[in-house]
N, C-alpha and C positions, 0 to 999 in steps of 0.2 A: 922607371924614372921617378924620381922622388916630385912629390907632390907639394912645393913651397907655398905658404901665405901669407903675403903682405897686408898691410892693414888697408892701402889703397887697392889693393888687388882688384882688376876688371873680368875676371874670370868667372866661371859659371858660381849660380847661387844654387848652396847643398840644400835637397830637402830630406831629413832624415825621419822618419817613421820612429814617433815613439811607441813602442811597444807596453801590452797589458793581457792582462789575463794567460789564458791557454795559446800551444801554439795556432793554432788554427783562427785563431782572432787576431793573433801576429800575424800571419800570413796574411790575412785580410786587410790590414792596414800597409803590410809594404804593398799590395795591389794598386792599393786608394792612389797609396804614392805614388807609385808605377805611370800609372792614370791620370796623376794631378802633373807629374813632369812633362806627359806626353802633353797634355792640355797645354799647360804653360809655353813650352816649347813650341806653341804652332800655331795655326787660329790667326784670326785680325787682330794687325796690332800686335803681333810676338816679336818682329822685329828680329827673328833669328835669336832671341834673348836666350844663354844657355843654362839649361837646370838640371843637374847632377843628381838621381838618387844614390843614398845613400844606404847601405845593406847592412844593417845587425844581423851577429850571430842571434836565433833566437833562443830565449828564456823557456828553462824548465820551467814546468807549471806550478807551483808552489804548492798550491790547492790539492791537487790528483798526489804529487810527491811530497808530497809533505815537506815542504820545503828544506830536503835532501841536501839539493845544488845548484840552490840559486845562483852562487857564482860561477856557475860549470856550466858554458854556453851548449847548445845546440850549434854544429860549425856548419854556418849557411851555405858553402860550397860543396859540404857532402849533401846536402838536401836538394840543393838546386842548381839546375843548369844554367854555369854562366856563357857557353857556346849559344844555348837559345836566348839569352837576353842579346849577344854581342849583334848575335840573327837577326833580331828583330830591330837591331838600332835603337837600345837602349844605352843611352850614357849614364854609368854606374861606377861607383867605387864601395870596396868594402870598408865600414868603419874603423876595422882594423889596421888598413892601409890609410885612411884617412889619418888617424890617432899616428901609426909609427914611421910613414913615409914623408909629411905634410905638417909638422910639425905644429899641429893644431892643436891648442889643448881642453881641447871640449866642451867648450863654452857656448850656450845657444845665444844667438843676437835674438831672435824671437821665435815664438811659438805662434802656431793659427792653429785654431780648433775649429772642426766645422760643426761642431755639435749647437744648438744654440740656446741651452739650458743651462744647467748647475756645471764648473768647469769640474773637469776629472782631476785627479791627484796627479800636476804635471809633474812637481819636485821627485815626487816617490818615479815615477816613471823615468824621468830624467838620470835620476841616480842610477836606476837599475841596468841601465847601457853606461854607465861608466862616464855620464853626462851632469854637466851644470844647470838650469834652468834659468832661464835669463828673470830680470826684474818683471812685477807681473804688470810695470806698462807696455810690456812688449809680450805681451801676452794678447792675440789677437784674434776677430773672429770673423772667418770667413764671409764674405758676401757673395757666396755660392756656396751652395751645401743641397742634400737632399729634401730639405724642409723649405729652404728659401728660393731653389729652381735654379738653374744653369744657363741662361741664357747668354748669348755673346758677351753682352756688356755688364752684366757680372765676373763671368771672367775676365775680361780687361780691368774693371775694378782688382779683381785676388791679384794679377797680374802683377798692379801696381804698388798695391799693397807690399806684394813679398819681395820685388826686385832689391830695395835699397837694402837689405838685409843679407849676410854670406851665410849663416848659415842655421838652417830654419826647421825645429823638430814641427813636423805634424802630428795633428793628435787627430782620428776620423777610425771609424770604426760603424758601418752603414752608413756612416754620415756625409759621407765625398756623393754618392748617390746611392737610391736603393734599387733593389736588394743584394750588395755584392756578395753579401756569405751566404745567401738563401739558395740553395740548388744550382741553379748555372749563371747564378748572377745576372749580369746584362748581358749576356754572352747571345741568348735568343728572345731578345726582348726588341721590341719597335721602339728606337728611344724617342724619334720624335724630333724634336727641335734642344731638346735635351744634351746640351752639349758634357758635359760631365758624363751620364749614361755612356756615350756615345764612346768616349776616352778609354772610360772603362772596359768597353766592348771590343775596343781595339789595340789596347795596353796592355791591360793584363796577362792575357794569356802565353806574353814569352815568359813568365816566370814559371817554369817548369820542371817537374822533379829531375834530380840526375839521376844520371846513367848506374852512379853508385848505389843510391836507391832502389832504382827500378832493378837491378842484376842480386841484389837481398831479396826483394820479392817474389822476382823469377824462380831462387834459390829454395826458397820455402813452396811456392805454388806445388814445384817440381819433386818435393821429398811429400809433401801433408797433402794437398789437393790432385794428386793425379795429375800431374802438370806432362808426366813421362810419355803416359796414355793419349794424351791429346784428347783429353775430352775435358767439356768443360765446367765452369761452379759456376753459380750465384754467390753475390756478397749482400750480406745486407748491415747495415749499422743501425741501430736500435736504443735510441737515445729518449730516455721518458723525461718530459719537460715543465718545468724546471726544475731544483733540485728538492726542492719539497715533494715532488713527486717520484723521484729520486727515493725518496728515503720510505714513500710509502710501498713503491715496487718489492724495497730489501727485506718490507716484513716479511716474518717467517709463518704467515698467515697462507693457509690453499689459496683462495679465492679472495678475490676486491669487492668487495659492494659496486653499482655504478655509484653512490652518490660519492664515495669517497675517492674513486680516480676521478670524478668531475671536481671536485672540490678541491683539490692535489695538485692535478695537470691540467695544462694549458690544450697539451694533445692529449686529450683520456681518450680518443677514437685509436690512439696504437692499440690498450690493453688488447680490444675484442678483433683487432685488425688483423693482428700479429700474425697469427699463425695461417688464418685463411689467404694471409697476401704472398705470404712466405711457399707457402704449398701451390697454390697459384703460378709461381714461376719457377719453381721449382718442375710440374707439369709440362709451363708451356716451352724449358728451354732444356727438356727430357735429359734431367740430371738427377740424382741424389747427394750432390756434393753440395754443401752450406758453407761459406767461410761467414761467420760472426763476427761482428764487433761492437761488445756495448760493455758498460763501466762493470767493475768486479762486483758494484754493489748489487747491482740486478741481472748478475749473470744464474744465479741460483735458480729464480725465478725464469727467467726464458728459459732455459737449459728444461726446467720439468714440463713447460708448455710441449718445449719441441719435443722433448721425450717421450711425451703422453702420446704424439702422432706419429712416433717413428721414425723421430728425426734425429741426427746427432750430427751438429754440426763441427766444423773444423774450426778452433779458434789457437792465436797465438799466444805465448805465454813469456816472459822474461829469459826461460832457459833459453829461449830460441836466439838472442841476442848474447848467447855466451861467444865468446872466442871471435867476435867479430865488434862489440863497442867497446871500448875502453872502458875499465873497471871504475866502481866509484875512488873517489876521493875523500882519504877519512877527515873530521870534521876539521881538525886542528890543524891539516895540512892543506887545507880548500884556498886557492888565489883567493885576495879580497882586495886588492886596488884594480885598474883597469890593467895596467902594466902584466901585472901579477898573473890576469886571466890572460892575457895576449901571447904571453909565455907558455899556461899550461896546454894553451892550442896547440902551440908547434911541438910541444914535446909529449906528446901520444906514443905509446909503443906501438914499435912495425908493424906494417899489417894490418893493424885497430883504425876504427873509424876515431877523430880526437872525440866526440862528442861521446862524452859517458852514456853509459845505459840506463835506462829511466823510462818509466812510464811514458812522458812523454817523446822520448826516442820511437816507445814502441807503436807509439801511436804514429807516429809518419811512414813506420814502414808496415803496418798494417794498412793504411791508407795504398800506400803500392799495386798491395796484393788485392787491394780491392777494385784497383784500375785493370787490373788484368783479367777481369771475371766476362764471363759470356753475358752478366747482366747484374746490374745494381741496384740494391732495394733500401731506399734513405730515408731521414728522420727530417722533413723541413726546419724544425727548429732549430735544428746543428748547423754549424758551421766546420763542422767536419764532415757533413755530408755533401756541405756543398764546396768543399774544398776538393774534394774525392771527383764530384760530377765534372766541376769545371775543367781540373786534369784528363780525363775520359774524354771530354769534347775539347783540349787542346790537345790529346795524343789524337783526334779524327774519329773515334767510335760516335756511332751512331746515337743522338740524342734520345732514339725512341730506345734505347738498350737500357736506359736508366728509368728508375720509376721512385714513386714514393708513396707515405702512406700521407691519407687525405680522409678529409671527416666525409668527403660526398657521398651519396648515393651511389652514382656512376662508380665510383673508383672501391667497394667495398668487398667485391666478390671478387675483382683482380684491380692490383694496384693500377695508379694512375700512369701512364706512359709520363715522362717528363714536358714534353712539347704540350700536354696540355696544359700545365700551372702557364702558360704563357696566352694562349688560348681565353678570348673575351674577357678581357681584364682580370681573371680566375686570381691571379696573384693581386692584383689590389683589393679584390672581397677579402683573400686570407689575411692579407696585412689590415685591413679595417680590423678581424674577425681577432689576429692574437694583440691588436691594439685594444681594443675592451675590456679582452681578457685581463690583460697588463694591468688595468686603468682597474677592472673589480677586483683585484690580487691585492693590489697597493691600496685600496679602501679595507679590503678586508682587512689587513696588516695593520694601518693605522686604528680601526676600529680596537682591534683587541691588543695595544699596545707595542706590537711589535716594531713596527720605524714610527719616528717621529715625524710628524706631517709637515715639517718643516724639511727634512731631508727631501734631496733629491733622488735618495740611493733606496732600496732595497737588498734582497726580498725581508731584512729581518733576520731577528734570534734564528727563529724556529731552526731551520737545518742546523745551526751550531748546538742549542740546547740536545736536539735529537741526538749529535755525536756524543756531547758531553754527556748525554744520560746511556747511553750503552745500547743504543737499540739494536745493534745487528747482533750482541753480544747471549743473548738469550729471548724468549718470547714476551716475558714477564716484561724487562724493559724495552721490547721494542714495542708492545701496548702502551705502554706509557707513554713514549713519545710520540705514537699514533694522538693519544686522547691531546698530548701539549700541544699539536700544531693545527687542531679543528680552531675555526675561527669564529668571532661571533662578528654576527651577521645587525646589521639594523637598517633605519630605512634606505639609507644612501649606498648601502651592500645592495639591496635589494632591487635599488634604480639601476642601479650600472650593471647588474648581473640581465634586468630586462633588457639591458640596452643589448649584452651581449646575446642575448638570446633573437633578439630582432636580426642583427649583423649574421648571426651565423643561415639565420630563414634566408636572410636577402642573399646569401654566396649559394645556398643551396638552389632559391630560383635563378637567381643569375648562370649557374652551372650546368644546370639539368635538360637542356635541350638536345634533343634526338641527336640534332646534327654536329654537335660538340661530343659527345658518345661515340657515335658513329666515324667520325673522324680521328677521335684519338686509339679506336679498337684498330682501325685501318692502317693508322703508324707504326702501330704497338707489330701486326704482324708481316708487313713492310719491311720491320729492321730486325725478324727473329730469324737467327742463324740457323742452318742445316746443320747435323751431326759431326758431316766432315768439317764444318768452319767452328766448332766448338773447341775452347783450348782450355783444360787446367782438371779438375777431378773429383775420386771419389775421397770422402772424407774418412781418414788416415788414422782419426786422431780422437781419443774419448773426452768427450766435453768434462769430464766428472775431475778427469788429471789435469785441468788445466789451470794454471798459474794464476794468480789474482794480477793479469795481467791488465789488459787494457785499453779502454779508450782515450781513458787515461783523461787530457788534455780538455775531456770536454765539459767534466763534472759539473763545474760552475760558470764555465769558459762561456757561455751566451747569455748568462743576464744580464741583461744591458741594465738594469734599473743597481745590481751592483759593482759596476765597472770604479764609479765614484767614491769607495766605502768612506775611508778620512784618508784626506793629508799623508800621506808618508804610510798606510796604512793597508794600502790595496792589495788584492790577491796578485 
């Protein structure tokens, strides 16, 4: 039925997810929204009032593709199931059908951000879905967000806030509540009186990959991972954070000094983790099958760790998406109005997925294959890890089958069970512990030039300079970029690096209790499967042949300090 709108129109008000960065940060904000409908829609005081999300195709990653095909959506109905949204009593339309059924022409009445700092580039955002951005008095800032608290009468405030409006982009991005991209979100969290939390915990999880997806993964499992055998793999995703550290991993250097992965990364506990956590369950879930996924630039680098112990894992690579996503589009024949792209959707050749092939394609159905693993080994600073978990615990696997890598004591000889970051506020220590971090990152930066202390954004030159100077390209310049991104340090580096040093002591004694140990070793063997309930394999495939494929999506895709770059300017 066509979808008509009057200008008096009493019908539900759209709340449409603006989109940014990598997919996986997209995913995260259509949850928020997911979350804010559900909220809105219910509660004291909802009055029945109806709020429609609304579903972007999502955006290749620009950053990881190089901005390939930015007008060449991601087509949201092959990613996701709209049976488990219908399921779960989500009222949804896609913005496609919004745009060509409803005669709308894409005009935002206003914007709410729950962030409550520097605004992010709404215009550039707006544009990028084929959208208007309304005047910036209608630009507006939630009075519920993560930082401001959720209680009742906050949301009845946002409530009323958004009613008078039809049709309303959100912009939130951890900021509807925390921590939705961090491992399983709120999904096993005690929210408390936290109503937001709450929404989340119980919204999100019908957005769920489809059936088209998941039947690609299976398809790969079953040819590379031993899928035929019925035995099973470990996945793990292996994301060094942030991309400064990124760019230290790719030298072509044997060995890291520790000061220089602690000065680098936010997580310098992966370097020395990696392999002992990896082998670890690898042991306890009596396999030798690995599926991998971490960016091309530090695949060199894991590949020789694992090598050195015997390990080779399975990872996927571009060839693998031949003959199943639609080829690119050359540059001069690429949709550029909305109209334009809404066209190239429907007209995909048979049989192809419409969503071209692309890094960040690959990264969603690498994600897949990693939900179908006998157990998952994640990055907390991804939000592709925690895209991955949250799936795992809405397809029903067992919480304690997921794990991650953790700076504790406890968790160093085998990874942490998941159910522990939930465990004695363990996840508010870490978010105090990469808050610091942040806070000594962004002094260093300002110290030695890189952002202006006036910006809200991050991280700085450094990783751009590092590309422009050729570091992955020879040894020579990848030393040089090593020595451009060391920072100088002065007294106010030196306060905030104390600070973090205290935050990381206090998570350490807040963690380390017998009884917190003891119970998460008890989960951990609780939910490890027998032989006969293992499914997927032995590894097929020589890391050395594999495609500068990908994680693609995740490169830059979690700095939140550069979500904001400029105006019209954003990744």
């Amino acid at each position: 039925a066509a979808l008509g709108f009057a200008a008096d129109d009493p019908g539900p008000t759209f709340l449409i997810p603006l989109l940014w960065n990598g997919p996986n940060n997209q995913v995260s904000a259509i949850k928020e929204t997911l979350a804010l409908a559900h909220l809105l829609a219910g509660g004291t005081g909802g009055g029945g009032a109806a709020f429609t999300t609304v579903l972007p195709d999502l955006l290749a990653h620009e950053f990881t593709d190089d901005g390939k095909h930015p007008n060449q959506p991601m087509v949201f109905e092959e990613l996701f199931d709209r049976e488990a949204l219908r399921a779960g009593g989500v009222d949804h339309v896609l913005l496609r059908e919004l745009r060509t059924s409803g005669g709308w022409g894409g005009n935002l009445s206003a914007v709410v951000c729950f962030r409550d700092y520097h605004w992010p580039p709404i215009r550039r955002m707006a544009t990028l879905l084929g959208l208007t951005a309304p005047a910036e008095d209608a630009w507006l800032r939630s009075p519920a967000s993560s930082t401001r608290g959720c209680s009742d009468a906050a949301v009845e405030q946002l409530r009323r806030l958004v009613q008078p409006f039809k049709f309303v982009g959100i912009v939130t991005f951890n900021d509807f509540t925390y921590p939705t991209s961090v491992l399983a979100g709120t999904l096993l969290l005690d929210c408390g009186g936290d109503a937001c939390c709450q929404a989340y915990k119980e919204g999100s999880p019908s957005l769920r990959m489809s059936p088209q997806l998941l039947q690609l993964a299976d398809g790969f499992v079953r040819a590379h991972a031993g899928g035929e055998q019925g035995r099973g793999f470990v996945a793990s995703h292996i994301r060094p954070y942030p991309d400064l550290c990124v760019e230290l991993w790719r030298l072509p250097k044997e060995e890291l000094s520790y000061r220089e992965v602690r000065r680098a990364c936010m997580n310098d506990y992966l370097y020395e983790g990696l392999l002992p956590g990896l082998q670890a369950l690898l042991h306890r879930f009596n396999t030798s099958s690995l599926f991998v996924m971490a960016h091309p630039a530090v695949r060199p680098r894991v590949f020789r760790m694992l090598e050195a112990a015997n390990i080779r894992p399975v990872v996927m690579g571009m060839h693998h998406l031949e003959g199943v996503a639609s080829p690119l589009v050359a540059a001069s024949d690429r949709p550029n109005g909305t109209a334009e792209r809404i066209r190239a959707v429907a007209a995909a050749p048979p049989g192809l997925l419409r969503s071209p092939a692309s890094f960040s394609l690959l990264a969603m159905v690498e994600e897949a294959v990693a939900v179908a693993a006998a157990a998952f080994l994640g990055t907390a600073e991804s939000s592709m890890t925690g895209a991955i978990m949250q799936e795992r615990l809405a397809q029903g696997l067992a919480p304690a089958s997921n794990f991650y890598f953790a700076p504790q004591s406890a968790c160093r000889a085998t990874p942490c069970p998941l159910p522990h970051f939930y465990e004695a506020d363990v996840w508010r220590q870490w978010l105090t512990l990469k808050t610091k971090r942040m806070e000594t990152r962004r002094k260093r930066d300002e110290a030695s030039g890189k952002i202006d202390p006036r910006d809200g954004e991050g991280p700085g030159e450094a990783v751009e300079e590092a590309k422009e100077a050729g570091a992955a390209d020879d040894a020579e310049g990848a030393e040089a970029a090593a020595e451009e991104v060391e920072v100088v340090e002065d007294a106010a580096v030196a306060a905030a690096a104390e600070e973090e040093a205290a935050a990381a002591e206090d998570m350490e004694e807040a963690e380390a209790t017998a009884e917190e140990a003891a119970e998460a070793a008890k989960d951990t063997e609780e939910a490890e499967p027998t032989a006969e309930e293992a499914e997927g394999a032995e590894a097929a495939e020589d890391a050395a042949g594999a495609d500068a494929a990908a994680e693609m999506a995740e490169a830059s895709e979690e700095e939140e300090d550069a979500e904001a770059a400029e105006e019209g300017g954003a990744k």
